[in-house]
TORKOL-4160 file (C-alpha; in steps of 0.2 Angstrom, whole numbers, padded with zeros to 4 digits, m for minus):
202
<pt num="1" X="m0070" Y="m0028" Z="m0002"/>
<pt num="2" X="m0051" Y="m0022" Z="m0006"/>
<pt num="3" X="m0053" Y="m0013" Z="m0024"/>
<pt num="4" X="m0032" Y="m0012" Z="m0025"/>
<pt num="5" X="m0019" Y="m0023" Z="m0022"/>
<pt num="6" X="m0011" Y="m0022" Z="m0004"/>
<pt num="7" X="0006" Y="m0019" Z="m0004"/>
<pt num="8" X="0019" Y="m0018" Z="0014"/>
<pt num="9" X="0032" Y="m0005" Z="0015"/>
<pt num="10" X="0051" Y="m0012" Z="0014"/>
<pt num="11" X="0066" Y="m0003" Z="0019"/>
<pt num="12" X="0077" Y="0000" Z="0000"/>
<pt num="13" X="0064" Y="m0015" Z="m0007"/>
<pt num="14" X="0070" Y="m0028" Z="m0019"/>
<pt num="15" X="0069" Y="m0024" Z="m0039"/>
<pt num="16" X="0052" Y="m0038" Z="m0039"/>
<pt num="17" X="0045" Y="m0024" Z="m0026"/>
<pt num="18" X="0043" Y="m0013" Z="m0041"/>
<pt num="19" X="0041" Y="m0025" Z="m0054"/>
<pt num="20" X="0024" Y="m0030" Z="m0044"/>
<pt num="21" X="0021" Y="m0013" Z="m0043"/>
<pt num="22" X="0020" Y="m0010" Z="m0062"/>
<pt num="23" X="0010" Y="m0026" Z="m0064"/>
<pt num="24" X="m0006" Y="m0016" Z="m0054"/>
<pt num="25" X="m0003" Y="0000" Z="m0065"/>
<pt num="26" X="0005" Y="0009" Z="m0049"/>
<pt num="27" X="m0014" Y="0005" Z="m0040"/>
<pt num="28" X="m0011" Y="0002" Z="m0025"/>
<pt num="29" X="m0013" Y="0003" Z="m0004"/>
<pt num="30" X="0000" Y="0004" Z="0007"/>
<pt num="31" X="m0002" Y="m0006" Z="0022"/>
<pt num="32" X="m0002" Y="0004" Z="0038"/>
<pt num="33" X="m0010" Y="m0010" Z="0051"/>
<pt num="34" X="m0002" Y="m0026" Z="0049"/>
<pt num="35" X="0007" Y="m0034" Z="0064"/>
<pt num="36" X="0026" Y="m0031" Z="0062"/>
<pt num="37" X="0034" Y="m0047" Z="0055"/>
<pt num="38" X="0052" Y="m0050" Z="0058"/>
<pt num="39" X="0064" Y="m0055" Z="0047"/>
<pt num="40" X="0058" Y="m0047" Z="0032"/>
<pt num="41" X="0060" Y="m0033" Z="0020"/>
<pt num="42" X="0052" Y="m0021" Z="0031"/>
<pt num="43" X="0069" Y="m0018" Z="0039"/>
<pt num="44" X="0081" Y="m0027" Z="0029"/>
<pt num="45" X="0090" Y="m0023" Z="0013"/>
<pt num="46" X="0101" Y="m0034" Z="0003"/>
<pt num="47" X="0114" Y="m0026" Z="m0008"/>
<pt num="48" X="0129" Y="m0033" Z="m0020"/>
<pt num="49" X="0148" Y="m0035" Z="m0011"/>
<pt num="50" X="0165" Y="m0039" Z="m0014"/>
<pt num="51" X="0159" Y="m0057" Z="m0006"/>
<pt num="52" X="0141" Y="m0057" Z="m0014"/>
<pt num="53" X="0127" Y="m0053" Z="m0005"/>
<pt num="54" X="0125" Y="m0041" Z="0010"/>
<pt num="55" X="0111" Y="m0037" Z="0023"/>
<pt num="56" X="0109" Y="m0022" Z="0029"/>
<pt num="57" X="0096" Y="m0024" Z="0044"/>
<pt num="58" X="0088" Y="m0007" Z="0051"/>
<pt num="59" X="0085" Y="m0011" Z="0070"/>
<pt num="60" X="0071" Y="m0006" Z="0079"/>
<pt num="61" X="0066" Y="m0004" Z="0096"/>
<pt num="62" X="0064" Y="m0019" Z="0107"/>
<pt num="63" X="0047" Y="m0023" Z="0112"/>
<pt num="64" X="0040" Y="m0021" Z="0092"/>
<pt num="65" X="0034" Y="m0039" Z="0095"/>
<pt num="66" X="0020" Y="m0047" Z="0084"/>
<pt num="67" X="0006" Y="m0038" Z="0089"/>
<pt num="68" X="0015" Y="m0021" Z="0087"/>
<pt num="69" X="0007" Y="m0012" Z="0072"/>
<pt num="70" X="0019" Y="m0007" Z="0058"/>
<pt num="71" X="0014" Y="0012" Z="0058"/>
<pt num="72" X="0020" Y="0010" Z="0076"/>
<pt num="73" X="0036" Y="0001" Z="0075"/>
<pt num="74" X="0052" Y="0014" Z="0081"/>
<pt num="75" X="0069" Y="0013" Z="0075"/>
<pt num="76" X="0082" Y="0012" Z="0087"/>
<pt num="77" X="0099" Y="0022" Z="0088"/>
<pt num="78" X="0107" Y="0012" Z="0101"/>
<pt num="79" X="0118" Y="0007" Z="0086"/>
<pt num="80" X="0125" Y="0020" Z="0073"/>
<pt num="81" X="0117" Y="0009" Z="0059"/>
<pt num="82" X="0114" Y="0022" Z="0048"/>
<pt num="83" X="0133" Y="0026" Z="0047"/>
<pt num="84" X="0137" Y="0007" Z="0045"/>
<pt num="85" X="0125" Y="0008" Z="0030"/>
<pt num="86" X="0130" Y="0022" Z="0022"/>
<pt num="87" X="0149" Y="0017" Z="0024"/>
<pt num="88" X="0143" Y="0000" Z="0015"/>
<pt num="89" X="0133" Y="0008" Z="0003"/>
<pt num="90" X="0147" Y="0020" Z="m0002"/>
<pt num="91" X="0162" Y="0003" Z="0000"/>
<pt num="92" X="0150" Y="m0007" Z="m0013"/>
<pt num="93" X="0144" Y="0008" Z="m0025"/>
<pt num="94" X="0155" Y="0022" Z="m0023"/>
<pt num="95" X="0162" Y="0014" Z="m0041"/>
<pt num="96" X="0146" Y="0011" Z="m0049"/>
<pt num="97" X="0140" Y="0022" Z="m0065"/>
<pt num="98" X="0127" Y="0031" Z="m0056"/>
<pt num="99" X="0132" Y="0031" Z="m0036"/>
<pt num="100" X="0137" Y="0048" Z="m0039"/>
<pt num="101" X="0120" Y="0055" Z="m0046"/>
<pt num="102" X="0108" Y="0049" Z="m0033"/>
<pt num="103" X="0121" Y="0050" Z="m0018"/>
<pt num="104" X="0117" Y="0069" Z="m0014"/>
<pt num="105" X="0098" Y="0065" Z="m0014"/>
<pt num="106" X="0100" Y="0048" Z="m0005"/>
<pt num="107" X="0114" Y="0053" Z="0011"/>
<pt num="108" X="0100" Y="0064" Z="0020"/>
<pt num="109" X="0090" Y="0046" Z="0026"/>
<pt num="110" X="0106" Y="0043" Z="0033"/>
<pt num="111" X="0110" Y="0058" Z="0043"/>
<pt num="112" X="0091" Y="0063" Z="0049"/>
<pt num="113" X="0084" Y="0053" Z="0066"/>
<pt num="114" X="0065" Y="0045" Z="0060"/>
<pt num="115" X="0056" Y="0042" Z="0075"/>
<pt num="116" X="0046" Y="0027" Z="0066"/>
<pt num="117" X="0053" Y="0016" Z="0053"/>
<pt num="118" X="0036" Y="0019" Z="0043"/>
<pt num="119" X="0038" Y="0034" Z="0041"/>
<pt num="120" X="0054" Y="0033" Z="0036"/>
<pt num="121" X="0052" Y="0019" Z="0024"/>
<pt num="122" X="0039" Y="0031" Z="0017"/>
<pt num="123" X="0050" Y="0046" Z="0014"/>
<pt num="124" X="0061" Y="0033" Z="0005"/>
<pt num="125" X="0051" Y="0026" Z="m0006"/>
<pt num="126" X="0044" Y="0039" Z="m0013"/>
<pt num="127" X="0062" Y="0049" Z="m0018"/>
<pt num="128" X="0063" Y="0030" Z="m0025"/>
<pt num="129" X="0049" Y="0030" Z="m0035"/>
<pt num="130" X="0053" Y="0048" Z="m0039"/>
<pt num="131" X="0070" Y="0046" Z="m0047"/>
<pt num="132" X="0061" Y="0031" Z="m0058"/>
<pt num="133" X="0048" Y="0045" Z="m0060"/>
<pt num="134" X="0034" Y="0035" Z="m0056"/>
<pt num="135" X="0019" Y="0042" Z="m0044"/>
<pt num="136" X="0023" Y="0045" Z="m0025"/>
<pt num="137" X="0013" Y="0034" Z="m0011"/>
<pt num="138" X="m0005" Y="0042" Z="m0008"/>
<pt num="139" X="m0016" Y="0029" Z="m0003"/>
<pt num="140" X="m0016" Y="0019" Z="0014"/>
<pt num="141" X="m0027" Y="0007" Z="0022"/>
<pt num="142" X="m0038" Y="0012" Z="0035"/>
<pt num="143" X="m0037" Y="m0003" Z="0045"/>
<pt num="144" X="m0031" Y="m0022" Z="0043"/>
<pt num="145" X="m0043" Y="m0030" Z="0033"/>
<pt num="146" X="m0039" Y="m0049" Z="0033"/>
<pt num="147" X="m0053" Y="m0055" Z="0018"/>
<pt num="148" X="m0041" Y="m0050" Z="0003"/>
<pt num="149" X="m0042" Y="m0059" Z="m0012"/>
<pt num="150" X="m0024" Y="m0068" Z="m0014"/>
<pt num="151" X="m0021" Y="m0060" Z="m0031"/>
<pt num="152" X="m0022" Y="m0041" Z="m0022"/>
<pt num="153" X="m0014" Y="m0048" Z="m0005"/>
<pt num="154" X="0006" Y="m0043" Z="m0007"/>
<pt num="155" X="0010" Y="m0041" Z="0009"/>
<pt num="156" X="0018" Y="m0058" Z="0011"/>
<pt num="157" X="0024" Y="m0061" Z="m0006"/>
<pt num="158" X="0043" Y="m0056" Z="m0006"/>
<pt num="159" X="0051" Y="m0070" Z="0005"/>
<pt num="160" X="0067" Y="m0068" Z="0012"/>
<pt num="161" X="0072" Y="m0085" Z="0010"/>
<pt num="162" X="0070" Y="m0089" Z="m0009"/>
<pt num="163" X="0067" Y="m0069" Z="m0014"/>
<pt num="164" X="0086" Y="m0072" Z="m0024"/>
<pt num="165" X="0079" Y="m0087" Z="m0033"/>
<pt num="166" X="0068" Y="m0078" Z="m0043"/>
<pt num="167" X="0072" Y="m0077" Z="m0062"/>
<pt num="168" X="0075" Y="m0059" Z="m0068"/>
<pt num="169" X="0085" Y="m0055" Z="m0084"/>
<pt num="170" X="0103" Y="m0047" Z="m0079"/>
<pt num="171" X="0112" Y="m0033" Z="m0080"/>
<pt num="172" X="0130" Y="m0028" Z="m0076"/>
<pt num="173" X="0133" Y="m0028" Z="m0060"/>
<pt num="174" X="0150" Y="m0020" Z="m0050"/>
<pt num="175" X="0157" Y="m0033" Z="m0042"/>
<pt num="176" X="0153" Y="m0045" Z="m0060"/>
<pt num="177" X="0173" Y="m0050" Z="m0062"/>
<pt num="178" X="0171" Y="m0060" Z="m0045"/>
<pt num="179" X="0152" Y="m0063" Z="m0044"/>
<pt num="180" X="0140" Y="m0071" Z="m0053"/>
<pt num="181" X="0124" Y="m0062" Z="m0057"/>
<pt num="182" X="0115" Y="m0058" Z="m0042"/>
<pt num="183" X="0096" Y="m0057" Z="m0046"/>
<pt num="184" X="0081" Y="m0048" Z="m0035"/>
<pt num="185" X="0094" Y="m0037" Z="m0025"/>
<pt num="186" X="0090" Y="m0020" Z="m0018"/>
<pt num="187" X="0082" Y="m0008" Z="m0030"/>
<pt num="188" X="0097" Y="0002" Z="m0028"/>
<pt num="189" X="0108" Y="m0011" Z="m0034"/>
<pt num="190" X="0101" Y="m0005" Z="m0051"/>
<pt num="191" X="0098" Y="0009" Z="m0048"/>
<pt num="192" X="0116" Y="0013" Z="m0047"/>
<pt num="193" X="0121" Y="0001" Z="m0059"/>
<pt num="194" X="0107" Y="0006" Z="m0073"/>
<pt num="195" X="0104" Y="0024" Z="m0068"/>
<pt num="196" X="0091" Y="0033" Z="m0079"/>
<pt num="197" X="0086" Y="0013" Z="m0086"/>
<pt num="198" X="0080" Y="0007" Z="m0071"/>
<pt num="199" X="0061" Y="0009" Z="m0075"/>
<pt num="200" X="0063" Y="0002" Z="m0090"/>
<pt num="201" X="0069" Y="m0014" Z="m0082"/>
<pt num="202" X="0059" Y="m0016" Z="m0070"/>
């Protein structure tokens, strides 16, 4: 029986990522062998626009169809998405309080070639979790264990279709002269914006 709560790896997760995350004490398993689901977090990001809110979608290699495990998914560089993504990130931040401090540590995701997107989730989660100065990812699962008692099982907790209707307390955001709060985007959305904070908040 699953001792720690389950959690699915997400490309620049959404702020409730981590606030989930500090709800288990930071105890928890990463899941390696689920099926790869589209449409999800696990290759998607939403940031904050001039025009609200903005996905950023990290394509993968076609054929990672349902029954392709997520530990074996492959990104694909047919498109040069990770220019497009840093242009955007750079367009929508670049003015931000803190865009500045993280960009030197966050630009190399951008310029080195993963072969899977688990592992490059991985490595970016954990220079996540280490500018919030919170443990680094240990702990996987071994296989895909399907008895998990709901209040451990977080791998499909973090919808994509209502994930902005959740109720968070706010915080300045750059485009606020055009936009109204936009809640539950990207962690780096506060990251940016909040800086040194951001653990606090979450």
């Amino acid at each position: 029986m699953q001792s720690s709560a389950i959690f699915p790896l997400f490309y620049l997760p959404p702020v409730s990522y981590f606030s989930a995350l500090k709800e288990q004490h930071f105890e928890f398993t990463i899941e390696k062998y689920e099926h790869f689901p589209k449409q999800t977090f696990r290759n998607r990001a939403t940031i904050a626009s001039p025009d609200g809110k903005l996905d950023l979608i990290l394509p993968v290699v076609r054929g990672s169809k349902a029954h392709t495990p997520i530990k074996d998914v492959k990104i694909s560089y047919d498109s040069k998405w990770q220019r497009l993504h840093w242009l955007s990130l750079q367009t929508c931040y670049r003015s931000s309080a803190y865009f500045e401090f993280y960009e030197d540590g966050l630009v190399p995701f951008y310029e080195k070639k993963y072969t899977f997107l688990f592992d490059f989730n991985l490595a970016l989660s954990n220079w996540l979790l280490k500018q919030m100065k919170i443990n680094q990812i240990t702990d996987f699962t071994a296989g895909y264990e399907k008895d998990v008692p709901p209040g451990l099982d977080f791998r499909n907790k973090f919808n994509k279709k209502d994930i902005h209707e959740i109720d968070m307390k706010s915080y300045f955001q750059v485009f606020s002269d055009r936009n109204t709060f936009i809640p539950n985007l990207s962690i780096v959305d506060l990251l940016f914006n909040q800086g040194p904070q951001t653990k606090l908040y979450i």
